[in-house]
C-alpha positions as CSV (number, residue, x, y, z in Angstrom):
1,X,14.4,17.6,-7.0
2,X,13.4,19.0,-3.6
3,X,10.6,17.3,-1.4
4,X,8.3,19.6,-2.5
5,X,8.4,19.2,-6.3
6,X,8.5,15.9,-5.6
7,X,5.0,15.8,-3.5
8,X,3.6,18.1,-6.6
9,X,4.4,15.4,-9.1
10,X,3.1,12.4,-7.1
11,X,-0.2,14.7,-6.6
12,X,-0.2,15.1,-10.5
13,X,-0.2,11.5,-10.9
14,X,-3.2,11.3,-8.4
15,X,-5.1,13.3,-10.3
16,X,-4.4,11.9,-14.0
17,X,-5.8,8.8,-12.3
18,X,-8.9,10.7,-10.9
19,X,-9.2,12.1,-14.4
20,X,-9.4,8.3,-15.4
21,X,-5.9,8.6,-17.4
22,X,-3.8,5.7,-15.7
23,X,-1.2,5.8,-18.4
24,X,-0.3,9.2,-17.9
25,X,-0.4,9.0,-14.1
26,X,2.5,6.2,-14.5
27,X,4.3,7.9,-16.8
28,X,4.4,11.0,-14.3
29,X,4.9,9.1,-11.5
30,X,7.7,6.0,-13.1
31,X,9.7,9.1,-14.6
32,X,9.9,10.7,-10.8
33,X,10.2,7.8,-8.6
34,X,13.7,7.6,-8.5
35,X,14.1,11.5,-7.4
36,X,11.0,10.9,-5.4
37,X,13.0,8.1,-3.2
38,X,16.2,10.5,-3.1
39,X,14.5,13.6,-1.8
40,X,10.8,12.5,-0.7
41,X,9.9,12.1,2.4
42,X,8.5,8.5,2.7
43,X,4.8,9.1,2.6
44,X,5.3,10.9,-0.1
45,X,7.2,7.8,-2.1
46,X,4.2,5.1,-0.2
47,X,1.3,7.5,-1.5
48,X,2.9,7.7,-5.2
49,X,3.6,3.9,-4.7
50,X,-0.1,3.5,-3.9
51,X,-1.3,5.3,-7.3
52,X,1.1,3.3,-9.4
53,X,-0.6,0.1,-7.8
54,X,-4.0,1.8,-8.5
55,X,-2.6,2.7,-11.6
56,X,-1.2,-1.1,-12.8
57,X,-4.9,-2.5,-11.3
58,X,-7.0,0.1,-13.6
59,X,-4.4,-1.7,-16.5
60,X,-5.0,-4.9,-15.9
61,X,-8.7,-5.1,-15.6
62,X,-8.9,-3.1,-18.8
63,X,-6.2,-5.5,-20.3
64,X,-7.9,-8.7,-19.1
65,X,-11.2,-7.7,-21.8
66,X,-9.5,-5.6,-24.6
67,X,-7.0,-8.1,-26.2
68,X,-6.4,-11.5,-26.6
69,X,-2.7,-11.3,-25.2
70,X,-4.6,-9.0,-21.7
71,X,-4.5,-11.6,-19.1
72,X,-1.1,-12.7,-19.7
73,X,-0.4,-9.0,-19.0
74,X,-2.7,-8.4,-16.6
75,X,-1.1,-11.1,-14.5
76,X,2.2,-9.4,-14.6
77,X,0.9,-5.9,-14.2
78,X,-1.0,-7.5,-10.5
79,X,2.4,-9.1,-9.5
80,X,4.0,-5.6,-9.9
81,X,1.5,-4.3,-7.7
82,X,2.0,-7.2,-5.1
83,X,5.8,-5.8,-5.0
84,X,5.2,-2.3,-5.0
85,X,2.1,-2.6,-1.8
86,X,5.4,-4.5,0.1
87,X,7.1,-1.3,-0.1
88,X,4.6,1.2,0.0
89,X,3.6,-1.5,3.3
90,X,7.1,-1.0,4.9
91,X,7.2,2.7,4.4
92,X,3.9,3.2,5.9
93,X,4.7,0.8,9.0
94,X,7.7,2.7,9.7
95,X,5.8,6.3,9.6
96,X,2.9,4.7,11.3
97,X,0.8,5.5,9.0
98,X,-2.6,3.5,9.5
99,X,-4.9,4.8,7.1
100,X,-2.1,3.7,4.7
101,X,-1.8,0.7,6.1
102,X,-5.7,0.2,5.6
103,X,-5.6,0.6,2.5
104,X,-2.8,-1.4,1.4
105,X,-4.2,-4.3,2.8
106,X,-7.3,-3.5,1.0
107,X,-5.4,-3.4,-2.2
108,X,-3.7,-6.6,-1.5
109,X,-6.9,-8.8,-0.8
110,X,-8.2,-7.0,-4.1
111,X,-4.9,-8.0,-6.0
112,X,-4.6,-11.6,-4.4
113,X,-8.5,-12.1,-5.3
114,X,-7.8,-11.3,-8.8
115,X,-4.5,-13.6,-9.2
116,X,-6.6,-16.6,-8.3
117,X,-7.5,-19.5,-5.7
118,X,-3.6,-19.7,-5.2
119,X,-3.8,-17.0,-3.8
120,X,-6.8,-17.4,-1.2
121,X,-4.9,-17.7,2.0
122,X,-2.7,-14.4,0.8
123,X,-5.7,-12.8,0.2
124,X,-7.1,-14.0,3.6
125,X,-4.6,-13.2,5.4
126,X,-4.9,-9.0,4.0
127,X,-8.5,-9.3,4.6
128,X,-8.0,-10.0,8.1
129,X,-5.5,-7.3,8.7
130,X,-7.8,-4.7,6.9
131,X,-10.6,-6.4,9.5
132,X,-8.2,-5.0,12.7
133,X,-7.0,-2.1,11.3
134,X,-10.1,-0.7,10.7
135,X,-11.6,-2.3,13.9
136,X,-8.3,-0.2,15.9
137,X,-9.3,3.0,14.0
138,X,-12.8,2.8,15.0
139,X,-12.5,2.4,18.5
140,X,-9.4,4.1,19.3
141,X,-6.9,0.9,20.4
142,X,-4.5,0.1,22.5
143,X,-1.5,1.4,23.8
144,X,1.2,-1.6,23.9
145,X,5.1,-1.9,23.7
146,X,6.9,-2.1,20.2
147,X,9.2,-5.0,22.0
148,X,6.6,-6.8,22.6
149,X,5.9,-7.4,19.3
150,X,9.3,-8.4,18.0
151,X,8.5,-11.5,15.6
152,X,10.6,-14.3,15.5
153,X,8.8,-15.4,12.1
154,X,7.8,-12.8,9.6
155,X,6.0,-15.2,7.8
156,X,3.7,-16.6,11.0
157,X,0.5,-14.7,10.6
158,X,0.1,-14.2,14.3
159,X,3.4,-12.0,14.7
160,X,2.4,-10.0,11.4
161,X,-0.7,-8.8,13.5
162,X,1.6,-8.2,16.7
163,X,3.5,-5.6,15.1
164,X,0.3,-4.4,13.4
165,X,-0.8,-3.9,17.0
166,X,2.2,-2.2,18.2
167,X,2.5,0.0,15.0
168,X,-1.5,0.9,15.9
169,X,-0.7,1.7,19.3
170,X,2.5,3.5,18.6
171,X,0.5,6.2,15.9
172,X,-2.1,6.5,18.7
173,X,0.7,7.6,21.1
174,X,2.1,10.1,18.4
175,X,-1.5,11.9,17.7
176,X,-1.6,12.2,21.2
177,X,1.4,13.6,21.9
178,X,1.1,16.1,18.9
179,X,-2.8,16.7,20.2
């Protein structure tokens, strides 16, 4: 598959999911993956990744009042999504990519809401990096150093939003260069 049958299938799964048909978007979209992350080029494989996490949220709030069995399911289908935003979150960091990055972290405060109160300061924590990436995109940031923001601690909130920063600045560099 070459990177450009692969962008046509992950744009035919956007639009079965558009068209409302969620099942058939997955089933496009599951059956390429694999040639997808051979031959894609990376926001290619984070925007199909995307859909399949819109895909599994459309499933599990239709699951949670259709059957008796649906929350169990919907559950698992939300913790999929939690897995899959990682990745789509990595790719997109490492293409810059802060629309995408807006976005996941609005799809992970949706998700976390919807697993429960366990998963409140999760859920916080996207909110409040949705919060300054869209605050960055709306007034333009600031240009810093990528070294500067070399965590120590992955899991320590504050050096999360240092390499937020530093990926923000760094795409602001790159549309100004290819301005």
């Amino acid at each position: 598959i070459d990177p450009i049958h692969a962008a046509a299938l992950g744009t035919l799964g956007k639009i079965h999911l558009l068209m409302g048909n969620c099942r058939m978007a997955r089933s496009v979209i599951n059956a390429a993956m694999p040639s997808m992350i051979q031959a894609a080029p990376s926001d290619v494989v984070a925007g199909a990744l995307l859909t399949l996490v819109k895909c599994d949220l459309a499933l599990a709030r239709e699951g949670d009042s259709n059957s008796t069995g649906g929350e169990q399911r919907s559950k698992k289908l939300l913790h999929r999504s939690m897995s899959m935003l990682s990745e789509a979150e990595r790719k997109a960091r490492d293409m810059s990519n802060m629309l995408m990055l807006l976005e996941i972290h609005y799809l992970r405060a949706q998700i976390c809401n919807q697993l429960g109160p366990n998963y409140v300061p999760e859920r916080d924590f996207a909110s409040k990096q949705f919060v300054r990436v869209s605050k960055w995109l709306r007034n333009g940031g600031e240009i810093n150093s990528l070294a500067k923001a070399a965590p120590s601690n992955l899991s320590d909130p504050d050096s999360v939003s240092s390499i937020t920063e530093s990926l923000v600045s760094l795409s602001s560099k790159a549309m100004a260069i290819s301005a």
